[in-house]
C-alpha positions as CSV (number, residue, x, y, z in Angstrom):
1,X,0.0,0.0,0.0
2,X,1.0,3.4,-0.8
3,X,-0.5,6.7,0.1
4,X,-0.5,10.0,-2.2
5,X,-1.7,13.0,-0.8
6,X,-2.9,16.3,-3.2
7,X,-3.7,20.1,-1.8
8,X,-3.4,22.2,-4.3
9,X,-4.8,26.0,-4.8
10,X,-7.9,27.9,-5.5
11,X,-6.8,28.3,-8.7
12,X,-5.4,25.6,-11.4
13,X,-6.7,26.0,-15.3
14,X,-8.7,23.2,-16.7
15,X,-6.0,22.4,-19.3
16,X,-3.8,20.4,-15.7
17,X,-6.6,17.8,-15.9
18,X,-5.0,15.4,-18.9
19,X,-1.7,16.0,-17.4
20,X,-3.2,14.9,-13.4
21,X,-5.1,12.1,-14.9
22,X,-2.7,10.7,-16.7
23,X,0.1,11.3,-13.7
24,X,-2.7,9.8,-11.5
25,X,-2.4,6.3,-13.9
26,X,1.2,6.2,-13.5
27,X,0.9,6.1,-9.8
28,X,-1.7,3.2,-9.7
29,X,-0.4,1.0,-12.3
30,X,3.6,1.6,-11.9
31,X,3.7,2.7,-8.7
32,X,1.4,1.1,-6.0
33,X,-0.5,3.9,-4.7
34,X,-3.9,2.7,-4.0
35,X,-4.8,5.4,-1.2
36,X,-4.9,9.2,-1.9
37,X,-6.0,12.3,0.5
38,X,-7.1,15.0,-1.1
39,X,-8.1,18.9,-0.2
40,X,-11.1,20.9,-0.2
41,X,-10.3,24.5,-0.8
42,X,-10.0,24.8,-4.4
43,X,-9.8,24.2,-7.3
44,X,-7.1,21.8,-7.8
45,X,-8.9,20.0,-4.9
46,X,-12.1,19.7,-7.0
47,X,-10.1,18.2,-10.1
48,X,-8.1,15.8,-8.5
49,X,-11.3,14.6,-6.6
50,X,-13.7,14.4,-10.1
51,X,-10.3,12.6,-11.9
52,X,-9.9,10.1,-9.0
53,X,-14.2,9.2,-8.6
54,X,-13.5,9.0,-12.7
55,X,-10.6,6.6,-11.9
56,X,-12.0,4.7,-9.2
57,X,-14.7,2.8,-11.8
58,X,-11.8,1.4,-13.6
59,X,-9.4,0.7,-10.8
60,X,-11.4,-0.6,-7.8
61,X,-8.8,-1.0,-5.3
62,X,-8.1,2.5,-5.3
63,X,-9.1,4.7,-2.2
64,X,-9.5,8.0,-2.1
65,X,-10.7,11.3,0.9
66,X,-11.2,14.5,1.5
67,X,-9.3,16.0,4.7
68,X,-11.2,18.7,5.8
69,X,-9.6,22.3,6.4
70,X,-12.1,23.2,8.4
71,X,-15.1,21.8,10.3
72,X,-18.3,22.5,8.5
73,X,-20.6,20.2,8.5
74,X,-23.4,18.5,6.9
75,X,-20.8,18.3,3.9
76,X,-22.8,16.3,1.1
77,X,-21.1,14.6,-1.9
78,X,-17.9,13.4,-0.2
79,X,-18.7,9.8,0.9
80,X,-15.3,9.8,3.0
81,X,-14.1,12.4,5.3
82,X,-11.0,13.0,7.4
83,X,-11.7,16.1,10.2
84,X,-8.9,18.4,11.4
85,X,-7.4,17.4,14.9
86,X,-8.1,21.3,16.4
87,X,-6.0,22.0,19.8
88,X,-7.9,25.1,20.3
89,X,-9.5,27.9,18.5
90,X,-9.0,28.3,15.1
91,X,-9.1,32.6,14.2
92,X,-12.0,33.0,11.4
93,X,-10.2,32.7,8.1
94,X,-6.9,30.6,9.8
């Protein structure tokens, strides 16, 4: 088992999407990774999310969720869900 983790930024242009699918396919099938973590803040997050639901039909062992920035919930669409560890407080906007 491997694990591949993605946070990327608010903004990323369409056009990365061939390029981080097919980088994606090269990690299952060459590399091992069957388990990814992904963001939720933008929208890199929201492409390497759609890609990997795309990806998960045609390789089934393949795992893949959302680690939360924050705690907002109900959060709908995101069948798996890791939530921040918080020590205290977070500042609005932290």
């Amino acid at each position: 088992m491997s694990i591949c983790t993605f946070f990327g930024h608010r903004l990323c242009p369409a056009t990365l999407e061939a390029e981080l699918r097919s980088v994606l396919r090269d990690l299952i099938e060459y590399h091992g990774v069957d388990t990814f973590y992904i963001g939720n803040q933008g929208a890199f997050d929201g492409m390497a999310f759609a890609v990997l639901r795309e990806l998960a039909h045609l390789y089934p062992q393949i795992t893949y969720t959302v680690v939360l920035a924050y705690l907002v919930f109900p959060y709908p669409g995101f069948p798996y869900l890791v939530k921040p560890y918080l020590a205290g407080p977070v500042p609005a906007g932290a």
